[in-house]
C-alpha positions in Angstrom: -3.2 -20.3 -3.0 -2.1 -24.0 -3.5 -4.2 -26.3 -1.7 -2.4 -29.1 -0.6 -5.6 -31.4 -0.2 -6.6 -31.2 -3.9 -7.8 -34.0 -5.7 -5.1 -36.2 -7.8 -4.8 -35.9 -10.9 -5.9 -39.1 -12.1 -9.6 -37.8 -10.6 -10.2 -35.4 -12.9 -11.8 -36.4 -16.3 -10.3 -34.8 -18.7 -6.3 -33.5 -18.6 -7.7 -29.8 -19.5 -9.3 -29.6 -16.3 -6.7 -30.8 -14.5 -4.5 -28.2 -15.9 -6.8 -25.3 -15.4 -6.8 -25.6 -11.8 -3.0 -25.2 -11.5 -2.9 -21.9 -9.6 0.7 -21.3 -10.7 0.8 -19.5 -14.4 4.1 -20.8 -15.2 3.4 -24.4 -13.9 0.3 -24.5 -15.7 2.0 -23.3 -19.1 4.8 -26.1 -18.7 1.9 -28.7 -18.2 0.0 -27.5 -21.2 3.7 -27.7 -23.7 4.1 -31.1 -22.0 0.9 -32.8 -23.1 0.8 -30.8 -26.1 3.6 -32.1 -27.2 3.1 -35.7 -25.7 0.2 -35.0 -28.2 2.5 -34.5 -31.2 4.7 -37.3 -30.6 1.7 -39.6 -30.2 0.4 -39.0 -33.7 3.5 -39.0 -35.6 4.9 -42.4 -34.3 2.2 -44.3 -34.0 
């Protein structure tokens, strides 16, 4: 269940491992589609 005293997320090294320990699926999937795309847009227009 969601722990409410979990590290931040700016403690954890790499964004992956922040994402894995989102307990919620669906949360967890958003996240991923977020920074995948964040990813996408980062390389085309840079």
């Amino acid at each position: 269940m969601w722990n409410r005293s979990r590290l931040p997320w700016n403690t954890y090294r790499e964004p992956a491992e922040f994402v894995e320990s989102i307990p919620f699926t669906e949360t967890r999937d958003y996240v991923q589609a977020v920074l995948r795309n964040a990813d996408i847009y980062r390389r085309l227009y840079r």
